[in-house]
C-alpha angles and dihedrals in degrees: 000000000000118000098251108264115260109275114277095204102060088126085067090060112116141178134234132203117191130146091359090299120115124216144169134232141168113254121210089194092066087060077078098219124144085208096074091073098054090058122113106239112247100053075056079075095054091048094058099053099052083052098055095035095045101131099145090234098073102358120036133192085248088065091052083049094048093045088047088053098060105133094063094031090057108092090022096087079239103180121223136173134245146201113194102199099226129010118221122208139172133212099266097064089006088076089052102055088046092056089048086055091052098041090052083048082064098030083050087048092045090056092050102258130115114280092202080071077077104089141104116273103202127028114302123188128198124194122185105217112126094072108076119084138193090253082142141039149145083034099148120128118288108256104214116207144091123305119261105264077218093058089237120103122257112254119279090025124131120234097214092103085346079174093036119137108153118140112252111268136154109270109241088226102103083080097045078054095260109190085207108035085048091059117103119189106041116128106262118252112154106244142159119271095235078210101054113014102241133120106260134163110267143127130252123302087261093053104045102038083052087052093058097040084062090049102054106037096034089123098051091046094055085043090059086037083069097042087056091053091042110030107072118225097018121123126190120203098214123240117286090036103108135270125307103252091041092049087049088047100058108026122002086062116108103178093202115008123220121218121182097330081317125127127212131147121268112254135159143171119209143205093241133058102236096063092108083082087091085054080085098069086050096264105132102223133143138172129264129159134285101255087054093049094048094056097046076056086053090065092265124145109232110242120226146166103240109248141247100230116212113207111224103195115194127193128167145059131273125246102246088243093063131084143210086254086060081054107061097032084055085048099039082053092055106048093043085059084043094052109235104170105147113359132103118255123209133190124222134152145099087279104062089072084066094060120085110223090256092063090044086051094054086052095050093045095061085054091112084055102060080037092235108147089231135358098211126201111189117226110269136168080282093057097053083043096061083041092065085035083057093051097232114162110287092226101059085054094061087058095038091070104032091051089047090044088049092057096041080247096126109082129211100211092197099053109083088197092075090054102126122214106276129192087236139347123215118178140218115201097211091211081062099059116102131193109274152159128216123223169343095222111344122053095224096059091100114191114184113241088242083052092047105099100039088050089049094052087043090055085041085058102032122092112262114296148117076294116028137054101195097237111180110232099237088056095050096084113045119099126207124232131219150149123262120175090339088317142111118232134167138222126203132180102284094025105144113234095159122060110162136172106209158133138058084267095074112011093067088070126093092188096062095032092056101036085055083054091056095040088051088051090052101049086040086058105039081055096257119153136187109231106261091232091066121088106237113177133170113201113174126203097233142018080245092067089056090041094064098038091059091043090050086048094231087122103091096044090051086056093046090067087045099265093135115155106268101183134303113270155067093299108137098026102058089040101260085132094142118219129332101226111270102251086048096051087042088050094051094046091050098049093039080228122185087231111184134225110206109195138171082228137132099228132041105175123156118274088016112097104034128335092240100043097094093176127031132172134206107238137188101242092262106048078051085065096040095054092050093057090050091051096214145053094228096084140103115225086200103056103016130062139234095224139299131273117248083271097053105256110139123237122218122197090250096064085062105039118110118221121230091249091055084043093054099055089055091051103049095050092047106033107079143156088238081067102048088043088055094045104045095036084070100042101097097046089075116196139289094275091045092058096045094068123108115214128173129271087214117131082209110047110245091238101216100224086202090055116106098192099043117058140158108247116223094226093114103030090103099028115119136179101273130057126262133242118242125264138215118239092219117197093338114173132221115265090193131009098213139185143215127314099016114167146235073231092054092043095042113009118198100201135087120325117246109246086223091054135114092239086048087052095050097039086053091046087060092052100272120142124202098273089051104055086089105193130304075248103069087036096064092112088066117067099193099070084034090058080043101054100041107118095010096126107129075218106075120122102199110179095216085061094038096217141047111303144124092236137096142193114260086219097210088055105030084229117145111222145160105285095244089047091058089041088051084045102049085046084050087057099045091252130139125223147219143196112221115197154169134233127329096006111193104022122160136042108021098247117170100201085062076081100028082052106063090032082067095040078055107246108164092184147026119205106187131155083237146342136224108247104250097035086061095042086056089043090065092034078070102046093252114142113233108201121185129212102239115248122309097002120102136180082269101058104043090048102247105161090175093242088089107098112231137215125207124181125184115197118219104257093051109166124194121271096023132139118233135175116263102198111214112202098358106291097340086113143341134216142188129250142170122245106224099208094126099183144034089237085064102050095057086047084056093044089057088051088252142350094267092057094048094053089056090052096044083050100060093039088050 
């Protein structure tokens, strides 16, 4: 390999006096081009890296000169290289890549190079934060004492059986397999067994939820232990600490990084969608998969097409009902009418001034959901003040914002003369923004609160759809009875029996936290109180969160209505939700009921929250706990009450509400830096289980054959030193017929594993029982449940099955089968397979097994209407070829039924962007398709059969 060549931008080269320390930095303004002002942003990022990282071997002055011309590249799918300076994981996809890591440190051993070559090459943070699950909630102390004549709870008592008054026994659970009823050594509190209903001997929901995590996921923890010791520059921010994005919020951000008395922008890209949410403190960052992550680790450059940029002004005020929740589900509406796939947002406006960072943050965070690449806000006089509120080090503030004013980087919201030149600008009036909720099943179909009821009993009536259940009429009404704690209760179709406050998205907010705190004291007082059957959680993103809920004394009125901690993570949101009671879930599955999961969340899609949560809405915090007291989503807040005080007078939800400005001065007195220092300084010391932990020494990790979470991949087993040639997919047929708006959750889902599944199979046949399966999720370092559980969602609609199922038609025989068991079945025969879609195939969470997946089940091709962004970069991180209908043709209307075979040939000299035949039965018919290799870059990846593969070979030939 060729020394990289001398830098070519030295003239750039600039120096920096502040605080009496001196640093350089490469400055974009002494290129001398009038170009660099008009430039959005956030595409300002972008410039200056391929300035400082110019080296002619990865990044090239043509592609300074591409990125400075902008304003013409833009629509022209122009390529250019990155270099993100970090990469962000968590432990879902996190404990993959670090098994790929350690699986190209063997393949790199077994081809005779060195295997410490494998490490990361700039900073990389881990943060576990996808294990833990609401196994257990409302867990406080019985109160026992006589119920409040009002309906509310005393003060001071718990709302856990707030009623209660059962004498203590042992919960029968231990032979059902109870988790908790199975634990010995817990310090004994009566409390109630979430499973079965009966007084037993455990600890707090956060306990014991933390127990259990330990429990489950022991083997991947000491897994990542070892990549700590052996990977250079990886951190891991141990379990219990918050949630990834929060934690990158308020403390991994660096805003402009320092290396070596060098100065460079802080950027990232991350193993999880939602990693935009760091775009709101100014830190240009976005998801991609795993595969991609692990090779910017690797040193890569990340290869893009450089963006159109829409512009989102915002001007206005908000109505102090509203909150900043209101505000990104009326955004993430908007864009997604606008079309924003992939393409970079940034905010701009008068009325961004007027939004804390947190509330920038919410609205970056959503970014996945209206399908915009990044949803920038650049760094402003807010942003330096959350960054004192944060308590990050003063110093490095004072060059913070020199360094970003000396690169025309620091923006002035309110001053129209630093707008850039953006591709398009749309506009929100603030004063137009209403309380609502999104849902039932995409996070972009927004209903306003005072809709709410009507649009519930409309889904309830339309055909099955994003929108509709297909309720028959004569089965809308009835409710279903069953016992909870010695009472009746009912269900009916839109009953709530899951009420969680949860995700990054939300959680990160003081404004909505507190105001459900103070939404929470009010109904408490007013003698409100949440049915005890239904799950109500509260997980923040951070110890902070907890730290100012306690100091502004709202703690003890959220865990009256049942809002205890239950752990700090992702939990509800990425469907970890634990268990509904037994005589609920056999309620809802009696009835068939349309039950409802309300959540202060960032996704709703069908089969990820709960199995038996049909419908579930993204919620602010405290229309989460609203809806909990009603009990229901078929109300009107205007009309209809919560409940009724112990005289009778009704209370409405908006005799309870806080205003933001209530909200604020709460805020402003309980939310300090003292709390965030005490907090962070103790991050990386983990807790007493963590470091506890043994883990190897080895530079090559010691793989436990008998281990059912840690597993050696095969993507290198065949792999030798040469490339290979390309190779025809001949008469390959179609493993799933599939529509429109299928999921990285319906491909590769995270949540529990069916107990009729081939991954439960093969987890039973290695001497697994039920309670021990733990989620796909936390078993995402094994591939052989992973093969096993693609396309595993009982919410698959595969056309070829004609409902929701994980099953599919072994077309020779006609036999409807798991979809693993046909994929094992057509290998067995000699035939090649193929996945046919709709639109927007692979939306969702960035996973990267939702491409690792089919490669194992053997799928050579893809042929969609059109991909999310990510989900078709991974595809071809894999080998796997994406192919694209042209324009205005579809599965549909060139009848394709999927039980056709298909024949796909690339010629050797492919190029990206090219059409090529695809040959249905032989040479019945031909069609036209596009090859979605959008880069260069990609097809070389492709070439070496994947990224990772070419990475090992690129290793032994350095």
């Amino acid at each position: 390999m060729a020394d990289p060549a001398p830098h070519l931008f030295q003239q750039c080269v600039a120096s920096l006096e502040v605080g009496g320390e001196s640093f350089t930095y490469y400055n974009p303004l002494k290129l001398n081009d009038p170009r660099y002002e008009r430039l959005p942003f956030s595409i300002r990022v972008l410039l200056e890296s391929a300035v400082r990282n110019c080296d002619n071997f990865q990044v090239h002055p043509k592609d300074v000169e591409n990125i400075l011309s902008w304003e013409d590249a833009q629509t022209k799918a122009v390529e250019v290289p990155f270099r993100p300076a970090r990469v962000i994981l968590q432990d879902f996809t996190g404990v993959p890549a670090v098994v790929d890591f350690a699986a190209m440190r063997d393949a790199v051993k077994r081809l005779g190079g060195d295997p410490s070559k494998i490490n990361p090459v700039c900073p990389a943070d881990l943060v576990i934060d996808h294990s833990v699950q609401v196994d257990v909630s409302r867990s406080t102390s019985i109160v026992r004492n006589t119920p409040n004549p009002g309906g509310g709870l005393r003060p001071g008592q718990t709302a856990s059986r707030a009623n209660a008054a059962v004498p203590a026994k042992t919960c029968g659970g231990a032979a059902k397999g109870c988790n908790i009823c199975l634990n010995t050594g817990l310090p004994k509190l009566e409390e109630i067994c979430p499973f079965h209903q009966q007084p037993t001997d455990c600890q707090d929901a956060l306990q014991q939820n933390q127990k259990l995590e330990f429990q489950r996921n022991q083997e991947r923890f000491q897994f990542l232990k070892w990549g700590a010791k052996a990977l250079r520059n990886m951190l891991i921010v141990p379990p219990g600490s918050g949630i990834v994005h929060q934690v990158n919020l308020e403390y991994l951000g660096r805003v402009v990084f320092n290396t070596d008395g060098t100065l460079y922008p802080d950027s990232l890209v991350g193993t999880d969608s939602h990693t935009t949410m760091i775009n709101g403190l100014g830190i240009l960052g976005w998801g991609v998969g795993g595969i991609e992550a692990e090779a910017v680790m690797l040193g890569q450059a990340i290869s893009m097409v450089l963006p159109q940029v829409v512009g989102y002004r915002i001007t206005g005020q908000l109505n102090q009902l509203v909150t900043s929740t209101d505000v990104v589900l009326t955004i993430t509406k908007h864009l997604r009418q606008v079309g924003v796939v992939g393409k970079f947002v940034e905010f701009f406006g008068p009325g961004v001034s007027q939004l804390s960072i947190a509330d920038r943050a919410t609205i970056s965070n959503m970014c996945p959901e209206y399908g915009a690449t990044v949803g920038y806000f650049p760094v402003d006089d807010m942003s330096m003040v959350y960054l004192k509120q944060t308590n990050r080090d003063e110093k490095k503030l004072e060059y913070i914002e020199a360094y970003l004013k000396a690169c025309k980087m620091y923006r002035d919201f309110n001053n129209a003369d630093q707008d850039p030149t953006f591709s398009q600008i749309v506009e929100l009036d603030l004063s137009t923004v209403v309380p609502s909720v999104s849902g039932p099943k995409r996070p972009h179909d927004r209903v306003p609160v005072s809709d709410m009821k009507h649009d519930f009993q409309q889904c309830l009536d339309n055909k099955v759809s994003f929108k509709g259940f297909a309720i028959p009429k004569e089965k809308q009404s009835g409710a279903i009875p069953f016992t909870y704690d010695d009472k009746e209760y009912a269900l009916n179709h839109g009953s709530v029996v899951i009420a969680a406050i949860t995700s990054c998205t939300n959680t990160s907010n003081p404004s909505v936290m507190l105001g459900a705190g103070l939404l929470a004291k009010k109904a408490v007082e007013a003698g409100l109180t949440v049915k005890p059957y239904i799950k109500t959680s509260l997980s923040p993103g951070s110890g902070v969160v907890t730290y100012y809920l306690q100091e502004s004394g709202v703690t003890p009125y959220l865990k009256q209505l049942g809002f205890d901690i239950v752990g700090y993570g992702c939990m509800t949101c990425i469907g970890n939700s634990g268990p509904l009671p037994e005589p609920v879930a056999e309620a809802v599955e009696k009835g068939d009921l349309v039950a409802v999961g309300v959540l202060s969340g960032n996704r709703n899609f069908e089969g990820r929250i709960h199995p038996l949560t049909r419908a579930n809405y993204l919620a602010s915090p405290p229309l989460v706990i609203a809806y909990a007291i009603a009990g229901t989503v078929s109300i009107d807040f205007e009309t209809e009450p919560l409940g009724k005080t112990a005289e009778g007078k009704e209370i409405f939800l908006r005799d309870v509400w806080p205003t933001r400005a209530e909200i604020q001065e709460v805020e402003r007195k309980n939310v300090v830096p003292a709390m965030f220092k005490d907090v962070y300084a103790r991050i990386q010391d983990g807790n007493e289980a963590w470091n506890n932990l043994e883990a190897s020494d080895a530079q090559l990790y010691p793989w436990d054959p008998k281990s059912t979470y840690i597993k050696s991949p095969p993507f290198f087993e065949e792999m030798t030193s040469e490339i290979p040639s390309l190779q025809p997919i001949t008469d390959a047929f179609a493993l799933l017929n599939l529509g429109d708006s299928v999921t990285t959750d319906h491909i590769s889902p995270a949540g529990s594993i069916a107990r009729n599944s081939p991954a439960a199979r093969y987890l039973a046949s290695k001497g697994l029982t039920p309670r021990d399966f733990n989620s796909y999720g936390s078993r995402r370092g094994n591939d052989a449940v992973m093969a096993r559980g693609t396309f595993a969602n009982i919410r698959l609609l595969n056309k070829f099955i004609g409902k929701a199922s994980p099953k599919t038609c072994h077309v020779p025989s006609g036999d409807t089968m798991d979809v693993f068991d046909a994929a094992v079945r057509y290998r067995e025969e000699g035939q090649s397979v193929i996945i046919l879609a709709g639109k927007e195939y692979g939306s969702g969470s960035s996973r990267d097994w939702a491409a690792k997946g089919p490669w194992m089940q053997g799928i050579r091709a893809v042929i969609a209407e059109s991909y999310e962004r990510i989900h078709r970069s991974n595809l071809v991180g894999m080998g796997i070829v994406p192919l694209q209908y042209l324009p205005g043709e579809t599965a549909e209307s060139l009848s394709l039924t999927g039980k056709e075979r298909f024949t796909i040939q690339l010629a050797d000299d492919i190029q990206p962007g090219q059409t090529i035949d695809v040959k249905v039965n032989g040479e019945e018919r031909t069609f036209k398709a596009l090859v979605r290799f959008d880069t260069p870059v990609e097809l070389t990846y492709f070439r070496h059969g994947g990224i990772l593969n070419y990475m090992v070979r690129r290793m032994i030939t350095a």
